[in-house]
C-alpha atoms as an extended CHARMM CRD file, in Angstrom:
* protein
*
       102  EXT
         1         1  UNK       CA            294.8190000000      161.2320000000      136.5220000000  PROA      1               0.0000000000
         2         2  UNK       CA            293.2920000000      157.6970000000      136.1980000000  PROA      2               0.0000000000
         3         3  UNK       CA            289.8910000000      157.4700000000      135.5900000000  PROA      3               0.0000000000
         4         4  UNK       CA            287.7680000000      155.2980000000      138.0960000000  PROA      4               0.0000000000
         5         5  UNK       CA            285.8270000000      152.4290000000      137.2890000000  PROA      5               0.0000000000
         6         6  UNK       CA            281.8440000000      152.6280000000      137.9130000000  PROA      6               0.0000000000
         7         7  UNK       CA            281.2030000000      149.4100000000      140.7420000000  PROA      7               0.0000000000
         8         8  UNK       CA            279.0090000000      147.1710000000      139.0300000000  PROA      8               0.0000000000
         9         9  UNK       CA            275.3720000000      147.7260000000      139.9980000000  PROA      9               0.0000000000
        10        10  UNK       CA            273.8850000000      144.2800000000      141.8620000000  PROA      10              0.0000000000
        11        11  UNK       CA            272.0570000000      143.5870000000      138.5670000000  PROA      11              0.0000000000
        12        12  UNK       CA            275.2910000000      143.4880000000      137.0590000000  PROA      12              0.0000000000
        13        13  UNK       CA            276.6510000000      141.4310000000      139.4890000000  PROA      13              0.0000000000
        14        14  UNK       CA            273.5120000000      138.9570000000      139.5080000000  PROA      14              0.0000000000
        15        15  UNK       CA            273.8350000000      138.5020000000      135.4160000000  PROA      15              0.0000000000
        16        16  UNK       CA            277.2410000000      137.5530000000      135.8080000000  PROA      16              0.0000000000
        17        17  UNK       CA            276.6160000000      135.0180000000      137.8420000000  PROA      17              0.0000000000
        18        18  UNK       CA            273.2840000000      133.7460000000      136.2210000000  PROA      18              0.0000000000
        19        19  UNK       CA            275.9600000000      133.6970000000      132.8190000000  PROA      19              0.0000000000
        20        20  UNK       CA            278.2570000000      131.5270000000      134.6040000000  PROA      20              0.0000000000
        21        21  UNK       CA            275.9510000000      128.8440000000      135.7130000000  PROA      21              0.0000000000
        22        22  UNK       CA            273.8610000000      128.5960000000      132.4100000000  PROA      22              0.0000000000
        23        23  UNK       CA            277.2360000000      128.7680000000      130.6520000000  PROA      23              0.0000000000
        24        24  UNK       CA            278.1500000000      125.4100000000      131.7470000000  PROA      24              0.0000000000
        25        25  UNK       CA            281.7610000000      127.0390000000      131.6730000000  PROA      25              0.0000000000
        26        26  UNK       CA            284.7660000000      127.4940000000      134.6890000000  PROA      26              0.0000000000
        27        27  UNK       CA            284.5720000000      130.3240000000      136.3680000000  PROA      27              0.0000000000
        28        28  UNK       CA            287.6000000000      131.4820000000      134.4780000000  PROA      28              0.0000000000
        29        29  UNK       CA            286.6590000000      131.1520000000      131.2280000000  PROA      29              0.0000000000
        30        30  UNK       CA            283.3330000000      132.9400000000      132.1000000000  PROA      30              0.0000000000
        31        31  UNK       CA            285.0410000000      135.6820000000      133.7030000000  PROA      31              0.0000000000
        32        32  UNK       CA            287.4460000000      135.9600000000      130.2890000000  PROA      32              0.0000000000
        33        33  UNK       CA            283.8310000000      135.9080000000      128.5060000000  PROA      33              0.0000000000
        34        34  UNK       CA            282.6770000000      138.5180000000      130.3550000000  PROA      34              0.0000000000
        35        35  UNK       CA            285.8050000000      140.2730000000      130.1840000000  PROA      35              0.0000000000
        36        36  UNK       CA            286.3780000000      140.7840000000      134.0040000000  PROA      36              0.0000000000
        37        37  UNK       CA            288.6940000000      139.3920000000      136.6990000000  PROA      37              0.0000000000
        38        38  UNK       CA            288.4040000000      135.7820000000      137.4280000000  PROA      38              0.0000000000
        39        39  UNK       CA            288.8650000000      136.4460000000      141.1450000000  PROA      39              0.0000000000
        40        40  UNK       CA            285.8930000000      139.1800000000      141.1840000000  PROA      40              0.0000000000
        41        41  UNK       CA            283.4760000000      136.9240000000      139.4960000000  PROA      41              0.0000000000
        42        42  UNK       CA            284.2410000000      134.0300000000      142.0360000000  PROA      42              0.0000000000
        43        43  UNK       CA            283.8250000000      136.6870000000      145.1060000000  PROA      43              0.0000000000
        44        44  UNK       CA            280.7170000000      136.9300000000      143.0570000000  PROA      44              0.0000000000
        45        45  UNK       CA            279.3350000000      133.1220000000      142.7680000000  PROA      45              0.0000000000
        46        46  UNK       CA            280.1440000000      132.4980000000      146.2960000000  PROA      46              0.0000000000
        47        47  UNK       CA            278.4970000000      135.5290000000      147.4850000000  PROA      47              0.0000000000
        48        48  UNK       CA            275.2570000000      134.1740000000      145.7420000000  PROA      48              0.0000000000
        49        49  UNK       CA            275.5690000000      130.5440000000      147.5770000000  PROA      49              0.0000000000
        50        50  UNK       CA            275.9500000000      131.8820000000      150.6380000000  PROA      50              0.0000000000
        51        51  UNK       CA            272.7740000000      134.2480000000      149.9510000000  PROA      51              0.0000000000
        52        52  UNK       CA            270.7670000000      130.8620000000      148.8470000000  PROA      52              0.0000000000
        53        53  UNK       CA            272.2960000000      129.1800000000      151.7540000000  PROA      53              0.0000000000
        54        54  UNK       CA            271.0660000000      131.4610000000      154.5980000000  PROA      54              0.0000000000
        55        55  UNK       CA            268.8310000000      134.2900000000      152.1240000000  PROA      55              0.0000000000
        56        56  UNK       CA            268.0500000000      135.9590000000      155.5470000000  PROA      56              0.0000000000
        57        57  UNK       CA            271.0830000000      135.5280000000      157.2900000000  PROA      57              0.0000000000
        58        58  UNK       CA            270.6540000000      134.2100000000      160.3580000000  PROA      58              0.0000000000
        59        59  UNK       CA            273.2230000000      130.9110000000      160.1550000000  PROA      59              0.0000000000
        60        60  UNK       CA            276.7930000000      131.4360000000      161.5100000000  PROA      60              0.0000000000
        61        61  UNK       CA            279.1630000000      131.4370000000      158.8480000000  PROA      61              0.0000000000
        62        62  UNK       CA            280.6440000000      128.3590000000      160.3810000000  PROA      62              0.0000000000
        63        63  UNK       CA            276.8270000000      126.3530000000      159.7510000000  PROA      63              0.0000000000
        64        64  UNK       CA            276.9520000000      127.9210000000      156.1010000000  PROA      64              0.0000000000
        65        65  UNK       CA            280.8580000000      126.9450000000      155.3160000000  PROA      65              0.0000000000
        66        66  UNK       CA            279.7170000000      123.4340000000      156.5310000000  PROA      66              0.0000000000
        67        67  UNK       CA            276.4760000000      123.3040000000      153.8840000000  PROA      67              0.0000000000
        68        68  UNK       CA            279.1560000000      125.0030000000      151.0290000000  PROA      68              0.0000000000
        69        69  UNK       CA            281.2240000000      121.8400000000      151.7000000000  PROA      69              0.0000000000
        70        70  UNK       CA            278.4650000000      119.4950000000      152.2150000000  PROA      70              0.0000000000
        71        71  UNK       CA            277.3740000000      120.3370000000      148.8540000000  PROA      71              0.0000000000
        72        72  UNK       CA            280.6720000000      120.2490000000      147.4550000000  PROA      72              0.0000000000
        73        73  UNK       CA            281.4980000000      116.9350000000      148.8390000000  PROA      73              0.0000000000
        74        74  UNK       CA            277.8600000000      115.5830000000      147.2220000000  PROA      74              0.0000000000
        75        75  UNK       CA            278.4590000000      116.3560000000      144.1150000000  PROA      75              0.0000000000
        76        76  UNK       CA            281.5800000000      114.8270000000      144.0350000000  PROA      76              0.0000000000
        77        77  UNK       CA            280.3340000000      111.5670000000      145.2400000000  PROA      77              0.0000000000
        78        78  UNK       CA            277.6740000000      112.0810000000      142.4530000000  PROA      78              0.0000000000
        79        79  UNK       CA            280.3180000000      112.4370000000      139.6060000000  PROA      79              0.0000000000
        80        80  UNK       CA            281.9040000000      108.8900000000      141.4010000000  PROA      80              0.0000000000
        81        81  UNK       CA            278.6700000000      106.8920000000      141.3450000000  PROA      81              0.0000000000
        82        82  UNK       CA            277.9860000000      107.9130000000      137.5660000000  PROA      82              0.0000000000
        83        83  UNK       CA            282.0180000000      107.0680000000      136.7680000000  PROA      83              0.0000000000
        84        84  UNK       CA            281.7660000000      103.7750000000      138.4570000000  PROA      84              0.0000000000
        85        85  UNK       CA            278.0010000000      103.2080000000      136.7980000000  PROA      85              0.0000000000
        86        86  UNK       CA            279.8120000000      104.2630000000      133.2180000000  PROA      86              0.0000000000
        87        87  UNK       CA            283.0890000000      101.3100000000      134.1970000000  PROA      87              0.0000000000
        88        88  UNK       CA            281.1170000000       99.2120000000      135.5040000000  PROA      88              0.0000000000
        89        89  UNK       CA            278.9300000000       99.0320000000      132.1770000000  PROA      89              0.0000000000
        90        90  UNK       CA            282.3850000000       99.0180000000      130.4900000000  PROA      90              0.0000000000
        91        91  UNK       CA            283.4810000000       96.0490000000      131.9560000000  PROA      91              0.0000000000
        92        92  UNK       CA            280.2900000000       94.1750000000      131.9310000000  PROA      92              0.0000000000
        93        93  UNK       CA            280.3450000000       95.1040000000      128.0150000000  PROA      93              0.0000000000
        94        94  UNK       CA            283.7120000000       93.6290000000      127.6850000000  PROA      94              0.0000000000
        95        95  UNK       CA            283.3780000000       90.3260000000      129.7610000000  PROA      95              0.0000000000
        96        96  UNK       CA            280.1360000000       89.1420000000      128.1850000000  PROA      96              0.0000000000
        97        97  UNK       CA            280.0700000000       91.2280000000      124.4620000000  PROA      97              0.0000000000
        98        98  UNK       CA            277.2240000000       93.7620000000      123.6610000000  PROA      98              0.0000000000
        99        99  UNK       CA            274.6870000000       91.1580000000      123.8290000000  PROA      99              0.0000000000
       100       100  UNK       CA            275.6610000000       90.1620000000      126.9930000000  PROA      100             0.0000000000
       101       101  UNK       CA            276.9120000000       86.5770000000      125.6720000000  PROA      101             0.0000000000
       102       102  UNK       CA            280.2550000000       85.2540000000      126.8220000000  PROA      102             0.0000000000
C-alpha cells in the first residue's frame, strides 16, 4: 500500500510562497526549486493575494477578482511606460548622438 503524503503545515505553505516572490523566479521554476507541483504552489500564491486582498474576508469574490486584475492590468501598463521610456531614450540617442548633437 502507498504511503500518504503529510499536507504541508501553513508555515510550509507561507515559505513557499515568501521563496517565490524573493526568488524573483516563475512560479514554475520555483515550484521545480522547491521540488513540488507547479500547480500546488500557484493554488498557493493566489491563495496569499486574495488573503492580502480582503485579510478578513468580507469582499465578494467578484470585488477581489476585480482588484487581482486591477493589479494585474497595472503592472502591465508599468512594464509599457518603462519600455516606451527605455525606446524612447533609444531613439532620441540615435537621432541626435550621445551628446545629444545632430
Amino acid at each position: 500500500m502507498k504511503e500518504r503524503k503529510k499536507r504541508p503545515t501553513p508555515e510550509q505553505r507561507a515559505a513557499a510562497v515568501a521563496f517565490y516572490r524573493e526568488s524573483g523566479l516563475s512560479a514554475q521554476k520555483a515550484a521545480e526549486e522547491l521540488k513540488m507541483v507547479p500547480r500546488t504552489l500557484e493554488a498557493w500564491i493566489a491563495k496569499a493575494k486574495r488573503a492580502e486582498i480582503d485579510p478578513d474576508g468580507t469582499m465578494s469574490p467578484e470585488r477581489v477578482t476585480e482588484l487581482l486584475r486591477l493589479q494585474r492590468e497595472n503592472a502591465s501598463l508599468r512594464r509599457e511606460v518603462e519600455f516606451l521610456k527605455k525606446a524612447g531614450a533609444l531613439l532620441r540617442e540615435r537621432d541626435h548622438g550621445p551628446n545629444g548633437t545632430r
